[in-house]
C-alpha positions in Angstrom: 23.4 7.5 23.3 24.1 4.1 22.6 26.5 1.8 24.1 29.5 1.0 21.6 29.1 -2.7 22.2 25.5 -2.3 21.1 26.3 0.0 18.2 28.7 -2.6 16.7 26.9 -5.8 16.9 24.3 -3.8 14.8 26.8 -2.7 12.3 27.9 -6.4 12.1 24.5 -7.6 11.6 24.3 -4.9 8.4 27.5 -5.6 7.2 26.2 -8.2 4.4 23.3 -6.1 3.5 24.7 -3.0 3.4 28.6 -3.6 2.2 27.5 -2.5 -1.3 26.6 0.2 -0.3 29.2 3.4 -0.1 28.7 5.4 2.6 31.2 9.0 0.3 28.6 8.3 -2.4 25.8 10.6 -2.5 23.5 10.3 -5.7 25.0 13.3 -7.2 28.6 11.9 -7.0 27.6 8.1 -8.2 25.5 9.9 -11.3 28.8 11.7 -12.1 30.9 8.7 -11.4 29.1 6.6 -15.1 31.3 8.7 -17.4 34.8 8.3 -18.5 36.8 10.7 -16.1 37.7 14.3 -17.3 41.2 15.3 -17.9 40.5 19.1 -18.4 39.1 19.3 -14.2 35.7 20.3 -15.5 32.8 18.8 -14.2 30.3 16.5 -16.2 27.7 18.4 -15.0 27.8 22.1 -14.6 27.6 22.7 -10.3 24.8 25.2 -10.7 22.4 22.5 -12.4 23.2 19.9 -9.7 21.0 20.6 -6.4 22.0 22.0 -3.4 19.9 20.7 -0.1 22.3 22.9 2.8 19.6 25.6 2.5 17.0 23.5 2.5 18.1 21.4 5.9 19.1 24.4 7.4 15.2 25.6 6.8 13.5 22.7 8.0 16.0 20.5 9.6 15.1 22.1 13.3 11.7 20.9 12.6 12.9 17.0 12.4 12.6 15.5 15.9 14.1 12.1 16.8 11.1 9.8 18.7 12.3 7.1 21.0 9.9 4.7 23.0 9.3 1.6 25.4 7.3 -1.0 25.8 6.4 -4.2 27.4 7.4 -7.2 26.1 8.7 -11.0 27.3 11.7 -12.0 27.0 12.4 -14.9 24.7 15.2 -16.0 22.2 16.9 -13.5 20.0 16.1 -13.7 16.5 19.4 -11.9 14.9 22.7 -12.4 15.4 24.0 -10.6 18.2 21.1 -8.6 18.9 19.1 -9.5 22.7 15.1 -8.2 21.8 16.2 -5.2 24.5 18.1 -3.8 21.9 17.3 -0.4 20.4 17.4 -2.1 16.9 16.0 -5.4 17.1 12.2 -3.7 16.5 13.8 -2.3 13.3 15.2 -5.7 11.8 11.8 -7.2 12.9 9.7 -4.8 10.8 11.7 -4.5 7.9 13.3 -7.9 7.5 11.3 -10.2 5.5 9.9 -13.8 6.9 13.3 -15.8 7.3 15.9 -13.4 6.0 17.7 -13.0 9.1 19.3 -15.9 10.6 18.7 -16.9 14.4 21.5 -17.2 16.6 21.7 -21.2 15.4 21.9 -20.7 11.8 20.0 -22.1 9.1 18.7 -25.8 9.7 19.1 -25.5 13.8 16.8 -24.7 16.8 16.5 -20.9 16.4 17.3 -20.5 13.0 15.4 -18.9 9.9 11.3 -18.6 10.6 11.8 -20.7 13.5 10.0 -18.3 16.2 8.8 -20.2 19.3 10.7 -19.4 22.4 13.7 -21.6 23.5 12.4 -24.8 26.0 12.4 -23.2 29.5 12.8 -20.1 28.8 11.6 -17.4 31.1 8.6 -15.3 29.6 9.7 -12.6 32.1 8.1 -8.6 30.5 11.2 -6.2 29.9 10.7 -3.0 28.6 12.0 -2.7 24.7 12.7 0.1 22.9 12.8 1.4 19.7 13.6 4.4 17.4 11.7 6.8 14.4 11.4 10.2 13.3 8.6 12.7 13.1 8.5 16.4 12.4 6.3 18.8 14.1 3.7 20.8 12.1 2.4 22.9 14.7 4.0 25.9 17.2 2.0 24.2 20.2 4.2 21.1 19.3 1.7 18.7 17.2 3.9 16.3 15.2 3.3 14.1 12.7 5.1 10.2 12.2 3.9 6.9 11.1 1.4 4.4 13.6 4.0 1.8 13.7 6.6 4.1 15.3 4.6 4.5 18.4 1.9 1.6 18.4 1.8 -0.1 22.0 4.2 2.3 23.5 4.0 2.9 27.0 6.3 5.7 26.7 7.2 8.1 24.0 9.8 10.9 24.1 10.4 13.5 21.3 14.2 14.7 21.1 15.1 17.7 19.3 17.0 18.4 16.4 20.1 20.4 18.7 20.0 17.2 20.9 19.7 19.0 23.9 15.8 19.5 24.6 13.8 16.6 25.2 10.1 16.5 26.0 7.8 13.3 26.5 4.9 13.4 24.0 1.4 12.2 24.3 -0.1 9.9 21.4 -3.4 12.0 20.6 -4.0 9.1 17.9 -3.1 6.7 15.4 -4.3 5.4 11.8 -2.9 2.2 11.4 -5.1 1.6 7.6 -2.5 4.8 6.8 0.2 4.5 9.4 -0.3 7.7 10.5 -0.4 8.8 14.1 -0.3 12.2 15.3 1.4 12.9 18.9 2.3 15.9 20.9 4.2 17.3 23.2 4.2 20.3 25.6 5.6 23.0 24.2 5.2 26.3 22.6 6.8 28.3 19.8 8.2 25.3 18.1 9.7 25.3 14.8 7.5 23.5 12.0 7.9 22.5 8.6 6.7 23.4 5.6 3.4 21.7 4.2 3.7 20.9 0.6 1.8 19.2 -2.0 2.9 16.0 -3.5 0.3 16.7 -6.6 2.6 18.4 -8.1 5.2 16.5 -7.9 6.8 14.9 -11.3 8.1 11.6 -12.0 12.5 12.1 -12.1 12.2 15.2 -9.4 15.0 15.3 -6.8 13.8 15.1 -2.9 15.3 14.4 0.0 14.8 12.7 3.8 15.8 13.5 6.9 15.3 11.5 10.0 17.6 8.9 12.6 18.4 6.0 10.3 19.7 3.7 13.2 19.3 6.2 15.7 21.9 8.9 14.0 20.0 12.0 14.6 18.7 14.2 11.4 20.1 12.6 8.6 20.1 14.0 5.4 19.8 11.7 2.2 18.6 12.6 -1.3 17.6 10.8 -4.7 14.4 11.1 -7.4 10.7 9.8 -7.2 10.8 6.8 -9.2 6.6 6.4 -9.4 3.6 8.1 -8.1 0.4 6.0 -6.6 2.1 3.2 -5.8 -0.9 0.6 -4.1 0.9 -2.1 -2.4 -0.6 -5.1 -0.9 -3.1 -4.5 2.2 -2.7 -0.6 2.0 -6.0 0.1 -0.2 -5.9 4.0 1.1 -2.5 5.3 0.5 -1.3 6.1 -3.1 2.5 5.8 -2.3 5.1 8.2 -3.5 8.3 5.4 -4.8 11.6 6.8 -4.5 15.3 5.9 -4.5 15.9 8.0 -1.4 17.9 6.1 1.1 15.8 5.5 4.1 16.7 2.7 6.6 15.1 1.5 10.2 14.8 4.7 12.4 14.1 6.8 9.0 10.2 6.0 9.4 8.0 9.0 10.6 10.6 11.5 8.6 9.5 13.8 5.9 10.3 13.5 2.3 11.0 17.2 0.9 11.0 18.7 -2.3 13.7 20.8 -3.2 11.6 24.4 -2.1 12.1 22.8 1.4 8.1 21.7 1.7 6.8 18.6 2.9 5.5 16.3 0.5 5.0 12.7 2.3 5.9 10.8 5.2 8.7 8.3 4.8 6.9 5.0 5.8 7.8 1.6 4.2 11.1 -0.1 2.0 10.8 -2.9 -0.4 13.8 -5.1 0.5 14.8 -8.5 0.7 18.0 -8.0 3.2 16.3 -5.9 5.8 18.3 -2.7 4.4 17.9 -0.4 1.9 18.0 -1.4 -1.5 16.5 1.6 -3.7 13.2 1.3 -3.4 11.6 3.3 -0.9 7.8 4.8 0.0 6.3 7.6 1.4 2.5 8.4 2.1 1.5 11.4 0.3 0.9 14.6 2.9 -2.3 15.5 2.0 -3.3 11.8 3.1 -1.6 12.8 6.5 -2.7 15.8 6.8 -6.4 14.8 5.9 -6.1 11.7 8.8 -3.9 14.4 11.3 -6.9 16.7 11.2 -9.0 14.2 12.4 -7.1 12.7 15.0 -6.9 15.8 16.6 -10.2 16.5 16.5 -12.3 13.4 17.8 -9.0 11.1 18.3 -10.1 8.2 15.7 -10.5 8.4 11.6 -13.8 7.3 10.0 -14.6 6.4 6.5 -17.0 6.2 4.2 -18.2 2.9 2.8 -20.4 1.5 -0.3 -20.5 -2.0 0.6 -19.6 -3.3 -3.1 -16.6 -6.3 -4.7 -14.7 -4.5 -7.0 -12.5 -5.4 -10.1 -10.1 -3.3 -12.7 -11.7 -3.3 -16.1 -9.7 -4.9 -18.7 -9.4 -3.7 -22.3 -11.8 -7.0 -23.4 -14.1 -6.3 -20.3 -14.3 -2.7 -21.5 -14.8 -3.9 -24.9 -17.7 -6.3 -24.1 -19.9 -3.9 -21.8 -19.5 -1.3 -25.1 -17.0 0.9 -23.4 -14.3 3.3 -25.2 -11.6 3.0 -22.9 -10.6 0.5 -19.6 -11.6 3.3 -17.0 -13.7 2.8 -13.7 -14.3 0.0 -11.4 -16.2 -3.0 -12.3 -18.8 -4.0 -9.4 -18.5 -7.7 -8.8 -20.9 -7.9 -6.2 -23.3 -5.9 -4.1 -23.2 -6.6 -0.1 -26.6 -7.2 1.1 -28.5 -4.4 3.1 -24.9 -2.1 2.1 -25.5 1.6 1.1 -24.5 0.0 -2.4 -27.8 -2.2 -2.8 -30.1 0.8 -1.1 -28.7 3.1 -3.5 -29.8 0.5 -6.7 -26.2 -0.3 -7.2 -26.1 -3.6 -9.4 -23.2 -6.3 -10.3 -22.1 -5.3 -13.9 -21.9 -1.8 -12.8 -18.6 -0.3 -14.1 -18.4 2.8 -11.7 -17.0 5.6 -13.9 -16.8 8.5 -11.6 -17.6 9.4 -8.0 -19.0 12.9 -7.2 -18.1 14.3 -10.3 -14.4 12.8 -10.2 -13.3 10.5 -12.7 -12.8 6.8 -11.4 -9.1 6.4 -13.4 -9.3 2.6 -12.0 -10.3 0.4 -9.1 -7.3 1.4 -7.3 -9.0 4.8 -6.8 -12.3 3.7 -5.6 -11.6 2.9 -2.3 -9.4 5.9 -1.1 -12.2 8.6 -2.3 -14.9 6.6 -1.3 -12.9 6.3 2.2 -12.4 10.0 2.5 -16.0 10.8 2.5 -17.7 11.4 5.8 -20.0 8.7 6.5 -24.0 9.6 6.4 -23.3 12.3 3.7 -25.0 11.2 -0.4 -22.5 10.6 -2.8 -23.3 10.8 -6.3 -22.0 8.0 -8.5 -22.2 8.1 -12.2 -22.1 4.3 -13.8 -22.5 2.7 -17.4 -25.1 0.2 -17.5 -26.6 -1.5 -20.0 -25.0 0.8 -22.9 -25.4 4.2 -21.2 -24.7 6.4 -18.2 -26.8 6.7 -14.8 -26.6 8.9 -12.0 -27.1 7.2 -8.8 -27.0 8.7 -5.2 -26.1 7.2 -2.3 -26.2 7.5 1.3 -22.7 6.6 2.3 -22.1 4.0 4.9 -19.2 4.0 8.0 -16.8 1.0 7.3 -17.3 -1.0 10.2 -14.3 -3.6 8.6 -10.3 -3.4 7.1 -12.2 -2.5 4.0 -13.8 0.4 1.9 -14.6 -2.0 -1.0 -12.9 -5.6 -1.3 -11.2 -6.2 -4.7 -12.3 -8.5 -6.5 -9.4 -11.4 -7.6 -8.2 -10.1 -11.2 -8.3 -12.3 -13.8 -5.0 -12.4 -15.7 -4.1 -11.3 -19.1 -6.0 -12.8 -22.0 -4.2 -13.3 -25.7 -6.0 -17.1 -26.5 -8.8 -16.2 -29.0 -11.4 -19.3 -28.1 -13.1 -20.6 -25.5 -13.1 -25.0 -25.1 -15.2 -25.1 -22.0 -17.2 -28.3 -20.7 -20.6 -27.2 -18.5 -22.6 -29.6 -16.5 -26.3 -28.3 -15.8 -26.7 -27.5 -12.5 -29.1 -30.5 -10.5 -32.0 -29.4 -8.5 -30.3 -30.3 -5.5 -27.2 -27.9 -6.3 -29.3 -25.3 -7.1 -31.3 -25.4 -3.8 -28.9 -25.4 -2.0 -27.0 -22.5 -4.0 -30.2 -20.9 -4.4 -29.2 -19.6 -7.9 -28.6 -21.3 -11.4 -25.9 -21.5 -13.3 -23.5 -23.6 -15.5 -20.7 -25.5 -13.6 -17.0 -25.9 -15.4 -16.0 -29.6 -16.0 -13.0 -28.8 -17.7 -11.7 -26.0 -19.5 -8.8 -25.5 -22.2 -8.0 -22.5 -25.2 -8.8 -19.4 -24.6 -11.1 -19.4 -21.7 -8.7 -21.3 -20.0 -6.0 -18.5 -20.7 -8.5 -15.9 -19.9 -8.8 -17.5 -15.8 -11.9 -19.8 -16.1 -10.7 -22.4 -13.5 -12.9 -26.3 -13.1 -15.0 -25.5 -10.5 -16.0 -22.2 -11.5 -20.0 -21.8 -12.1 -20.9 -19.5 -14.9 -24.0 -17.4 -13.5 -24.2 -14.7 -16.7 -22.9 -14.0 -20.5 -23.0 -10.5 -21.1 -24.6 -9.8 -17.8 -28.3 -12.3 -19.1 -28.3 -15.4 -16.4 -27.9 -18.9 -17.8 -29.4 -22.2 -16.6 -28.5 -24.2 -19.6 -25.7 -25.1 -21.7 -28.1 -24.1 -25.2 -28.8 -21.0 -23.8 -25.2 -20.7 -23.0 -23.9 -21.7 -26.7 -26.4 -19.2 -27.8 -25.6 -16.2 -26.3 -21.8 -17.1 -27.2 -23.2 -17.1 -30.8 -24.3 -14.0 -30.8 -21.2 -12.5 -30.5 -18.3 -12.2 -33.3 -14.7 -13.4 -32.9 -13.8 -9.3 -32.4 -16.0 -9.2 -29.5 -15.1 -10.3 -26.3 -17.9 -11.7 -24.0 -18.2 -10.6 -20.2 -18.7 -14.3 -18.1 -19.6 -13.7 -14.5 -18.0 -16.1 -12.2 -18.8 -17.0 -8.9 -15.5 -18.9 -7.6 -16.0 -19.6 -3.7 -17.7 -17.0 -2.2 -17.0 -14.0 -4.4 -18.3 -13.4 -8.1 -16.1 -11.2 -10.7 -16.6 -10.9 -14.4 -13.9 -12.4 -16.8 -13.4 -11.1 -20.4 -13.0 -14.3 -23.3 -13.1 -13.8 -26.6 -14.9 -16.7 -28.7 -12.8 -16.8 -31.9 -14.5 -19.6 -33.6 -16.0 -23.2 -32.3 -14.2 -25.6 -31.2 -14.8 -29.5 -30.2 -13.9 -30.4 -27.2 -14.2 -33.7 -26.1 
């Protein structure tokens, strides 16, 4: 239990971010709050269409636990107002307030205020141990429960408290995915109660669901609200197609399951989108068959592997699509081929587009890396790709990712609506292309439509249409080839990465 003087220097620190929000206002009273009111007493909404979620905590609330830990860290100065870094909740501002958003205990423009981080002159780096609060729910009798890698990464100490707040059990950390934020712990203890495992397939866009977990340390919490989108990708989380929701979930509520309303589990409340460091509607859970999948493994050898091609990846556009004589703007577009990866043993060639992988449709490059990732390493994968105007089969011998990454992503070229190109291209000199060791057409200056497609000064044209190019009269007439309908694939090496831009000629233009 928590000190009061602890408790309300937290609540002050919330009470900007969170004084909008109502704490008598579940989702089901604010939806009925829109209308005009009712003078007859009846409700907007008939009772027996609105959902109930009693039956539904009282069958899997038991299996909620509350996870507290403690580590070892120095002491320096506190970064939030009114919050010393021993305190239960500084971990949670830290994680979910962005860069800057909380002010120091100088305020804004002085020594300790926002994004200034360095320790106070003097001060004494002494260890301490912190602690800090999540949620988890057990999925096994013999006390195996699931919660997120960032609730219990570097603990020295983790203890599991159940639902009734009287049993309390310290829990071993059999492993942790921290590409998923996964981590699977577990405690001594038998004839547990578990939830129910769900599938989040299923689940449809508007659906109600619900959350429980220790939002600030207050002990099973119930909240409720809709999924808002399904296979969310957000930035550095290649594997995990998130579930969006409007469910309120707040510091503490990480490691907590997301429910449907039959009471199973469909995801692990992980991650919130907010620029106050509290909940603002936008909230995201990793689906449970991704836990479950990464769970299973942990308990087996303790670590997760994936599989790996080894190639640069890109979406395909609707004028990419168009340009390599595709119907639609499925697959993923290979970029580039690692040397010596299972990508270039296999035959695997930039210009590839990557249209389904063993025998399941690639939707878009999103997609790649998370079944590519799931397949054990050393196994042959077949991969169907378009190239040169029809399909191939291609096996390959899948490779372990020895890095963050099944298959980098490529840098996506924006949205194209100019309809010609105005580019100036200087001839590579011998010099340049020794020491390149390739040929290619360097960009002097670009305007129109390639400009507006992404062609950036600097960029070196290798290939139109996937035929190399040396020379500017071979470029001008390959570009001649094509109609103004058709767009042309260029392939781009910017840096150290190549990815293919769509442009569509239209007709010439002088540049000069």
């Amino acid at each position: 239990m928590f000190r009061a003087t602890k408790l309300a220097a937290a609540t002050a620190a919330l009470s900007v971010g969170l004084a909008a929000c109502s704490p008598n206002q579940s989702p089901i009273s604010q939806a009925l709050a829109i209308g005009p009111a009712q003078q007859t007493g009846e409700n907007i909404v008939p009772p027996e269409r609105l959902p109930n979620f009693a039956s539904l905590v009282e069958k899997e609330g038991d299996a909620v636990v509350n996870i507290s830990t403690t580590r070892t860290a120095k002491a320096g100065m506190p970064q939030f107002p009114g919050m010393n870094e021993d305190d239960p909740f500084f971990e949670f501002f830290k994680r979910f307030a962005p860069p800057g958003a909380m002010p120091g205990p100088g305020g804004p423009g002085v020594p300790g205020g926002p994004g200034q981080g360095p320790e106070r002159p003097g001060a004494d780096p002494r260890e301490f141990q912190a602690q800090g609060l999540g949620s988890g729910f057990i999925i096994s009798e013999d006390g195996y429960i699931l919660t997120n890698a960032h609730v219990v990464a570097d603990a020295d100490e983790v203890t599991v408290k159940m639902a009734d707040g009287k049993a309390e059990y310290k829990a071993k950390v059999i492993g942790i995915d921290k590409r998923t934020d996964v981590a699977l712990i577990k405690v001594d203890a038998t004839k547990l109660p578990k939830v129910t495992i769900g599938n989040s397939s299923g689940v449809k866009v508007g659906e109600w669901v619900a959350a429980i977990g220790s939002p600030f340390g207050f002990a099973n919490s119930v909240t409720a609200g809709i999924v808002s989108a399904k296979g969310r990708s957000l930035p550095d989380d290649s594997y995990v197609p998130f579930i969006q929701t409007d469910v309120a979930v707040n510091p503490g509520n990480s490691g907590g399951p997301l429910l449907n309303l039959k009471g199973e589990v469909i995801g692990i409340n992980s991650q919130i989108y907010s620029r106050t460091g509290g909940y603002q509607g936008v909230s995201f859970a990793i689906p449970i068959e991704v836990a479950m999948d990464i769970s299973k493994q942990l308990q087996a050898t303790g670590k997760v592997t994936r599989g790996r091609l080894g190639v640069v990846i890109q979406q395909v556009t609707p004028e990419l699509a168009k340009s390599f004589g595709l119907k639609d703007s499925n697959g993923a577009l290979v970029a580039s081929v690692e040397p010596g990866s299972p990508a270039e043993k296999a035959g695997l060639k930039r210009g590839d587009v990557i249209l389904q992988y063993e025998g399941k449709p690639v939707e878009s490059s999103i997609e790649l890396p998370r079944v590519v990732g799931t397949t054990k390493p050393g196994s042959t994968a077949n991969v169907q790709v378009w190239r040169d105007g029809s399909m191939q089969d291609i096996k390959v011998v899948v490779g372990e990712i020895p890095s963050e990454k099944v298959a980098a992503r490529a840098e996506q070229a924006p949205e194209r609506t100019a309809n010609r190109l105005g580019l100036v291209l200087n001839e590579m000199s011998p010099e340049q292309r020794s020491q390149t060791k390739s040929t290619g057409l360097i960009v002097q200056s670009v305007q129109g439509s390639a400009a507006k497609a992404g062609i950036r000064e600097g960029d070196v044209i290798l290939a139109v249409n996937d035929k190399e190019v040396g020379s500017t009269e071979q470029f001008d007439k390959l570009i001649g080839q094509n109609s103004a309908e058709q767009p042309v694939a260029l392939l781009v090496r910017r840096g150290e990465s190549t990815l293919y831009i769509a442009v569509k000629p239209g007709l010439s233009e002088r540049v000069g």
